[in-house]
C-alpha positions in Angstrom: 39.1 245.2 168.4 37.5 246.2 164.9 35.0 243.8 163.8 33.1 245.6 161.1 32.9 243.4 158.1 35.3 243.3 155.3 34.2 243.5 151.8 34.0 240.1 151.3 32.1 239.4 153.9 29.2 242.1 153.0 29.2 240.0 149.9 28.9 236.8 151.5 26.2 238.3 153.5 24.4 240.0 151.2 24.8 236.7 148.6 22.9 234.9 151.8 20.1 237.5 152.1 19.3 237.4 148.7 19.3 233.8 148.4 17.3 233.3 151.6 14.7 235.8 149.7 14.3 234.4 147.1 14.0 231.0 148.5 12.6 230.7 152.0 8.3 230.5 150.9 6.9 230.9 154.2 4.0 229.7 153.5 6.0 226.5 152.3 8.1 226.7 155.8 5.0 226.6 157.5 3.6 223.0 155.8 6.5 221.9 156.0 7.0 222.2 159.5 4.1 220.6 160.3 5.2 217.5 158.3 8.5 217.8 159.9 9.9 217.6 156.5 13.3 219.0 155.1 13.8 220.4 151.6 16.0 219.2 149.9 15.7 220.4 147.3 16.7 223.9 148.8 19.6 222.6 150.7 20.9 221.7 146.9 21.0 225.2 146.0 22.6 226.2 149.0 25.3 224.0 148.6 25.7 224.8 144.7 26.2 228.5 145.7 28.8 227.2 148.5 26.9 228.3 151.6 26.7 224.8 153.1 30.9 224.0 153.2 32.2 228.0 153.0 34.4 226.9 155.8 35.5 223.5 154.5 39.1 223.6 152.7 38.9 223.9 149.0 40.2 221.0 148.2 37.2 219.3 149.5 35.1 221.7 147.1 34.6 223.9 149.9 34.7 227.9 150.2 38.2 227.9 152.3 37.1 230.5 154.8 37.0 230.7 158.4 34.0 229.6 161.3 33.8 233.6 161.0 32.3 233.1 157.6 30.3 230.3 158.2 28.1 232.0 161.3 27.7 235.2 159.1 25.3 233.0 156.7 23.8 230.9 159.6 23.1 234.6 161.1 21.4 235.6 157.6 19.7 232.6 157.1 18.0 232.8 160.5 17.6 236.0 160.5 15.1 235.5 157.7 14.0 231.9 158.9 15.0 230.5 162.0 13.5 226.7 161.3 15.3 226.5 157.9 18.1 228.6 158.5 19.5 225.9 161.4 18.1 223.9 159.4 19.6 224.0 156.1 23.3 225.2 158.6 22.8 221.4 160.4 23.2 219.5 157.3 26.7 219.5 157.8 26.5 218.5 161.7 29.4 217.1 163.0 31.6 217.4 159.4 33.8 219.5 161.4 35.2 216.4 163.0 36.6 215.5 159.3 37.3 218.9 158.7 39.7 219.3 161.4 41.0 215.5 162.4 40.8 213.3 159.7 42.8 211.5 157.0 42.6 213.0 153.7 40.9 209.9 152.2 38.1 210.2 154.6 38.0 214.1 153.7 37.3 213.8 149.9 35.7 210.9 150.3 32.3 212.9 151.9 33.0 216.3 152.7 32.7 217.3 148.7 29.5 215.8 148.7 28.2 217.7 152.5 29.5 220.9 150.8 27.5 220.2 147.5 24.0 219.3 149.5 24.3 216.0 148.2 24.8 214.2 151.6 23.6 215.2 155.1 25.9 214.2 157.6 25.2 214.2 161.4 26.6 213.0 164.9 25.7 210.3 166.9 26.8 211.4 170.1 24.8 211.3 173.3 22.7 208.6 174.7 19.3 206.9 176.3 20.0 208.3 180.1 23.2 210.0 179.8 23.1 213.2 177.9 26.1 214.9 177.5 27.9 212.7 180.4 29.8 210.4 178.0 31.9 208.8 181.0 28.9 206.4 180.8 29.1 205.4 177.3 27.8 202.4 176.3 28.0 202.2 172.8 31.2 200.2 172.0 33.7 199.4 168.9 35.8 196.2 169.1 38.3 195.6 166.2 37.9 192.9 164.2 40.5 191.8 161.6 39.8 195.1 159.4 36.9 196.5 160.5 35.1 198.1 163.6 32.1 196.1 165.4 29.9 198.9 166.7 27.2 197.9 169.2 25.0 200.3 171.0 22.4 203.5 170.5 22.3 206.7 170.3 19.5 209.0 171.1 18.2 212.8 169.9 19.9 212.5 166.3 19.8 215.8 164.2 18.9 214.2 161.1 18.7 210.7 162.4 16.4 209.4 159.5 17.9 211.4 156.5 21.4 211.3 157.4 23.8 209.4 154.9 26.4 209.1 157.2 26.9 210.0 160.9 30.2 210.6 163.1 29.8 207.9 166.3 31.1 208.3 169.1 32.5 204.8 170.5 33.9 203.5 173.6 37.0 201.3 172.2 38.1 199.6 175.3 41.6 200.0 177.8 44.0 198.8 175.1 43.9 202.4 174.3 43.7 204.2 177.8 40.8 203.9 180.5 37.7 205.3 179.6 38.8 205.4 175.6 37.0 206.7 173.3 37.3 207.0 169.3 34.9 208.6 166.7 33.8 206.4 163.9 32.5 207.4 160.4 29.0 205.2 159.7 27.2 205.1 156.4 23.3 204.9 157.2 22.8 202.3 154.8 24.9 199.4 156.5 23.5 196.7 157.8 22.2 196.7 161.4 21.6 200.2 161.3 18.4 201.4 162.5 17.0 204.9 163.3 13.2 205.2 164.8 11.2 208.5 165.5 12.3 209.8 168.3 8.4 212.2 168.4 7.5 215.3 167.4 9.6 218.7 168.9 8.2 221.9 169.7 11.0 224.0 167.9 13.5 222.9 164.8 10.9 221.2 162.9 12.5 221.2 159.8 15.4 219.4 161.7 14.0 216.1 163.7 15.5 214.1 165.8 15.9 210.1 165.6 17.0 207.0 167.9 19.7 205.2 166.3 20.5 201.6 167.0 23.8 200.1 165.7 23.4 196.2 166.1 26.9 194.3 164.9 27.8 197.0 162.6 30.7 196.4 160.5 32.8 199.6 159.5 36.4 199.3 157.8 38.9 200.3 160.3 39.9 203.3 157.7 36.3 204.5 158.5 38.1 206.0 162.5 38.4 209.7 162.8 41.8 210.6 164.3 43.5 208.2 166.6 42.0 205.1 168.7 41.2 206.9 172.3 41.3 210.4 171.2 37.3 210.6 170.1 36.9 212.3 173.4 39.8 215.3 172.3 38.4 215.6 169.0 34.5 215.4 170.1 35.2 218.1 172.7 36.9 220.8 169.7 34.0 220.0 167.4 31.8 221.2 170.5 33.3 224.2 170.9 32.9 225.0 167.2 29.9 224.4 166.8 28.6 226.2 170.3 29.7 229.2 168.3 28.1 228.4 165.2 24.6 227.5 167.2 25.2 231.3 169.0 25.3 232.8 165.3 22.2 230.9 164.3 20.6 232.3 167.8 21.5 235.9 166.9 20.1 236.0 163.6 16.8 234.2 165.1 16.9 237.3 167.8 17.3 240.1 164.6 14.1 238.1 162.9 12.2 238.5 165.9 13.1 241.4 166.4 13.0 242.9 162.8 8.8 241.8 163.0 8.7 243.7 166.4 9.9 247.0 164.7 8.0 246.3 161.6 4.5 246.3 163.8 5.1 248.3 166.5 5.5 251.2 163.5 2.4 250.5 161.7 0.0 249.3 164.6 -1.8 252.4 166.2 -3.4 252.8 169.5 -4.8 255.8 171.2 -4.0 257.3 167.6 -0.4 257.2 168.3 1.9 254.5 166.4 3.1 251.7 169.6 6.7 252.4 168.4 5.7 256.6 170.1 5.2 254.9 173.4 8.1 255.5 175.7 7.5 251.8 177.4 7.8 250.4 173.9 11.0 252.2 172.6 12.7 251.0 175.8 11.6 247.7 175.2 13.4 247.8 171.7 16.3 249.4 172.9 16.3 246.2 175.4 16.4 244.0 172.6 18.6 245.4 170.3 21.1 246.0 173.2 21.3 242.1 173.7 21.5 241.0 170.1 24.5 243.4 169.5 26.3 242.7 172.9 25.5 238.9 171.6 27.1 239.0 168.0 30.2 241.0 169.2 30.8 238.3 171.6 30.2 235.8 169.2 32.3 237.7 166.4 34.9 237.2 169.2 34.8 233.5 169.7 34.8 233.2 165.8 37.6 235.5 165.3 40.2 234.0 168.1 39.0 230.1 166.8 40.0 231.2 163.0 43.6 232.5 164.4 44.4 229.3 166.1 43.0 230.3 169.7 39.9 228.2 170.2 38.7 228.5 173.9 36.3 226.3 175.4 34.7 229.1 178.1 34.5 231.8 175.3 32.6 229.5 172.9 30.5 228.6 175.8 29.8 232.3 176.4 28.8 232.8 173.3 25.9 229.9 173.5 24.7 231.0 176.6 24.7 234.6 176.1 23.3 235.0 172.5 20.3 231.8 173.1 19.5 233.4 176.2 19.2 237.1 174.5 17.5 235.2 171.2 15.0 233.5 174.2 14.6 236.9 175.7 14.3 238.7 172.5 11.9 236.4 171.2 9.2 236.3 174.0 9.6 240.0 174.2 8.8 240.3 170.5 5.5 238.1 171.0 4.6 240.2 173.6 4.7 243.3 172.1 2.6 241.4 169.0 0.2 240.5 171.3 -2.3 238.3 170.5 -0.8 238.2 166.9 2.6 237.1 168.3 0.8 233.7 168.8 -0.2 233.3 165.2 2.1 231.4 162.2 1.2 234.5 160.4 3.4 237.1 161.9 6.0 234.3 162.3 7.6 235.5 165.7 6.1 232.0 167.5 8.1 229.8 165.5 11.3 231.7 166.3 10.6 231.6 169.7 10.5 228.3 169.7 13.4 227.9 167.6 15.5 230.3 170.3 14.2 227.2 172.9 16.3 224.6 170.9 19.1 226.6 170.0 19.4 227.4 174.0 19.0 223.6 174.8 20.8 221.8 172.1 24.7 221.2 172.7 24.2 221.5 176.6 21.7 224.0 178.1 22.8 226.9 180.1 23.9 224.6 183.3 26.4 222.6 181.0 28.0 225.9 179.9 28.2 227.8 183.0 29.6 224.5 184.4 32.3 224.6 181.6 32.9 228.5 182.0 33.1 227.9 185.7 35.9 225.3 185.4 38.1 227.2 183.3 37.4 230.4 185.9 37.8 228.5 189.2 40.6 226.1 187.6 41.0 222.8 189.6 40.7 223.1 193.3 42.8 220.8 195.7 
């Protein structure tokens, strides 16, 4: 199977580059981070030149293109900066959900405005003590009259403070099958919302993370995703999107490592020979760049077969677990072969190291998805 890239997708790519160039200050990454601040200023541009919704339909202002697409800028953007690359690609967190399941009104209603960088959007999804086991949910949504009551909180937010909006995930009671559960849109600023700090995180600084308490919320019942009782079905296909898209993100933060490797190892001199003559380093880079390229064909893959109608829950789980782990890999190799300036914000190979930690964690570690490629492999047992 061919996966070189057509012409339209060199020009998508090489539109991201030169935007990421031009805009991605490291020096500004870097104070930034330590304020755990996003810019939003940047994430306005993004979405004027149609980066942020290039796989939303056009109707809803978006590009019209595929999850193919959409991972070949979170690839670029990484690739030049891991912390605002994800960054700047998580605005749009959880959209997918209206993207792919909702009513039209609900679609034009906020997508437009996720795909301009006007609002950033994010999921609500796991909570205090449960992670990703949402058989224990305890956030609920009783119907009342018109509107959804929506008790409960969520933890480790993407967004949680920022956020204008966030997709929540909702037990709605037997009425609608045991162990229901719906997804229902919430605007940030309704009353009895409430999103604390939820502390500082090593990697995906630009991105942080909040608590988010939902006491007596009131929501118009239009405000539901889908069906009552199907938040679980729809939930589980935004996953396995957006596994895929976090294993693009995780290659391009692999090629930035591993661009600043090859950059150093050919100007830094020992012994009077250039590190990159050392036979223990070449292998080394023939190492990494093995795993990034076995990681983005894999990944190229799962976006291809999702964008022709065959989304598959253990290949988008490959994906995540093969390209964080080579990004993880990559990474601490890079540092290593910096030495002791692979621990200094200078060379910039520490932050996407750390990044390569989130990416690898975030959306289940590598337990949750051998645990979902091992179900699909072993099927159910009797």
């Amino acid at each position: 199977m061919d996966f070189s890239l057509t012409k339209s997708q060199k020009e998508i790519v090489k539109a991201a580059w030169a935007f990421a160039k031009g805009e991605f200050d490291k020096e500004r990454i870097l104070e930034l981070s330590r304020k755990q601040e996003f810019p939003k200023d940047i994430l306005q541009k993004a979405g004027d030149l149609g980066f942020i919704g290039i796989h939303f339909p056009e109707s809803c202002d978006g590009g019209g293109m595929g999850l193919f697409e959409n991972i070949l800028v979170a690839e670029t953007f990484c690739r030049k900066d891991s912390t605002l690359g994800s960054a700047l690609m998580f605005t749009g967190y959880s959209a997918e959900c209206l993207v792919r399941s909702a009513d039209d009104e609900l679609k034009n209603k906020y997508l437009p405005r996720v795909a301009g960088g006007e609002l950033i959007f994010t999921g609500a999804f796991q909570e205090p003590g449960s992670g990703y086991d949402f058989s224990r949910l305890q956030t609920s949504a009783v119907q009342s009259n018109d509107d959804w009551i929506i008790n409960g909180a969520k933890s480790f937010v993407p967004f949680g403070h920022s956020a204008g909006a966030y997709v929540v995930l909702c037990a709605t009671g037997p009425e609608y099958g045991d162990g229901s559960t719906s997804l229902i849109l919430v605007e940030a600023d309704r009353k009895g919302v409430h999103a604390s700090d939820a502390g500082e995180k090593l990697g995906g600084r630009l991105m942080p993370f909040a608590d988010v308490t939902f006491e007596n919320v009131a929501v118009p019942h239009g405000n539901l995703i889908n069906k009552p009782g199907n938040g679980a079905t729809v939930l589980q296909a935004f996953m396995c999107e957006n596994r895929i898209q976090i294993a693009g993100m995780a290659i391009g933060t692999a090629q930035g490592a591993f661009d600043r490797a090859i950059d150093y190892v050919k100007q830094r001199e020992q012994f009077g020979r250039k590190l990159a003559q050392f036979q223990v380093t070449r292998h080394k880079l023939a190492d990494m760049a093995a795993k990034i390229e076995a990681s983005r064909y894999l990944t190229y893959y799962a976006a291809w077969s999702f964008d022709n109608g065959k989304p598959e829950f253990r290949l988008a789980s490959m994906a995540k677990l093969t390209a964080t782990r080579a990004a993880v890999e990559v990474c601490d190799e890079a540092i290593q072969l910096l030495g002791g300036y692979g621990y200094t914000t200078e060379y910039e190979v520490e932050h996407f190291f750390r990044d390569a930690r989130e990416a690898e964690i975030f959306q289940g570690g590598p337990s949750v998805q051998k645990d979902i490629i091992a179900d699909e492999i072993i099927g159910r047992l009797k």
